[in-house]
TORTORKOL-504311 format. One record per residue (C-alpha): y negated, z negated, x negated. Coordinates in steps of 0.25 Angstrom, whole numbers. Last residue first. Layout:
SITE     c2     c3     c1
SITE      Y      Z      X
...
//
This chain:
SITE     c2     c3     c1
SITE   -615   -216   -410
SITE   -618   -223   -420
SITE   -617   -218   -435
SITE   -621   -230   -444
SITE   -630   -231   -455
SITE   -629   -239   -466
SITE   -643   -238   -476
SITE   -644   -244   -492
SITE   -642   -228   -497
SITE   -635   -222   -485
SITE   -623   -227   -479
SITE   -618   -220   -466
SITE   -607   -228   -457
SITE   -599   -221   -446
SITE   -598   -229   -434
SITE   -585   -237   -430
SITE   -581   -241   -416
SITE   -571   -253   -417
SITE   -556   -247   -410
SITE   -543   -255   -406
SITE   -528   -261   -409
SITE   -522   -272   -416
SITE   -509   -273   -421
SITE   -515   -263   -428
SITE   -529   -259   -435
SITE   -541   -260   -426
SITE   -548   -246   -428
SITE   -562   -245   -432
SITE   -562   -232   -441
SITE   -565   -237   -454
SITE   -569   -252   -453
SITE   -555   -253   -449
SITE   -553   -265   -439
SITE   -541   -276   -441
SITE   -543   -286   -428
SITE   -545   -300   -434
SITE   -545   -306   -419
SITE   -560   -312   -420
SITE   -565   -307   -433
SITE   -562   -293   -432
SITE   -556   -290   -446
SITE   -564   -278   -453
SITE   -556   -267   -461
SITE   -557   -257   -472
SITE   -556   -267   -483
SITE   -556   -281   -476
SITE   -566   -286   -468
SITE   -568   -297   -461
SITE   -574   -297   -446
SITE   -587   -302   -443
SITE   -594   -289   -439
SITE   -582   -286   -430
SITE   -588   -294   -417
SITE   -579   -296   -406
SITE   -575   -288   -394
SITE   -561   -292   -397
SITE   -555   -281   -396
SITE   -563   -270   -397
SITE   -570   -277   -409
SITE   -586   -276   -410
SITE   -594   -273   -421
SITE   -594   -257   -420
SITE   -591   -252   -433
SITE   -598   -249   -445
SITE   -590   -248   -459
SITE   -597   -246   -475
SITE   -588   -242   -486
SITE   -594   -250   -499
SITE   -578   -254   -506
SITE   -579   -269   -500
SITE   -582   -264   -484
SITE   -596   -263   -480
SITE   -596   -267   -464
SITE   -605   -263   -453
SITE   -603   -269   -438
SITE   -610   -263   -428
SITE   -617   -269   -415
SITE   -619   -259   -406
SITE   -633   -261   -399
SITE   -638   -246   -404
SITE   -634   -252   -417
SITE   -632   -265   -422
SITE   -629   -268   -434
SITE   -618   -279   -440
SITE   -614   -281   -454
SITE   -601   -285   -458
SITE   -595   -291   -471
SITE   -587   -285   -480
SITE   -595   -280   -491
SITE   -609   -285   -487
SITE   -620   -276   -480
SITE   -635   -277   -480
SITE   -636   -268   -492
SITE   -629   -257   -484
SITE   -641   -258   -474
SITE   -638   -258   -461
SITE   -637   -249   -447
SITE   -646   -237   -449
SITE   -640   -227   -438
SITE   -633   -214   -438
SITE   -631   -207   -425
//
């Protein structure tokens, strides 16, 4: 299912924007080259909030642990280990949508 979730023109480079959709909170984050991510805004392993994290490239820093997450695919790069749902991202014209589940 594809659902509004922001505006592109509500976004900053590098920082992340949170939505909540069907009570999931999602976090949405345009990296430097335009790409825009979604993934859930919760870290398995910490149960913390990914929203706040730094970004870097293709990849967010989980603010309480620094945890390495790809904004690709989700995956916790080693030492670590671990998964953050990811949702598709649609841009169209100013609009971001997200497919959800």
């Amino acid at each position: 299912m594809k659902v509004f979730a922001t505006n592109k023109s509500k976004l900053m480079p590098q920082v992340g924007r949170s939505v909540t959709i069907d009570n999931q909170k999602i976090a949405i984050f345009e990296i430097s080259d335009g790409r825009i991510f979604a993934l859930a805004d919760q870290c398995p392993l910490t149960n913390g909030p990914i929203l706040e994290g730094l970004v870097s490239g293709e990849y967010v820093y989980e603010p309480m642990r620094d945890y390495k997450i790809s904004l690709v695919d989700g995956k916790i790069q080693e030492p670590d280990e671990g998964q953050v749902p990811v949702f598709p991202v649609t841009v169209e014209g100013d609009e971001i949508y997200v497919e959800f589940p």
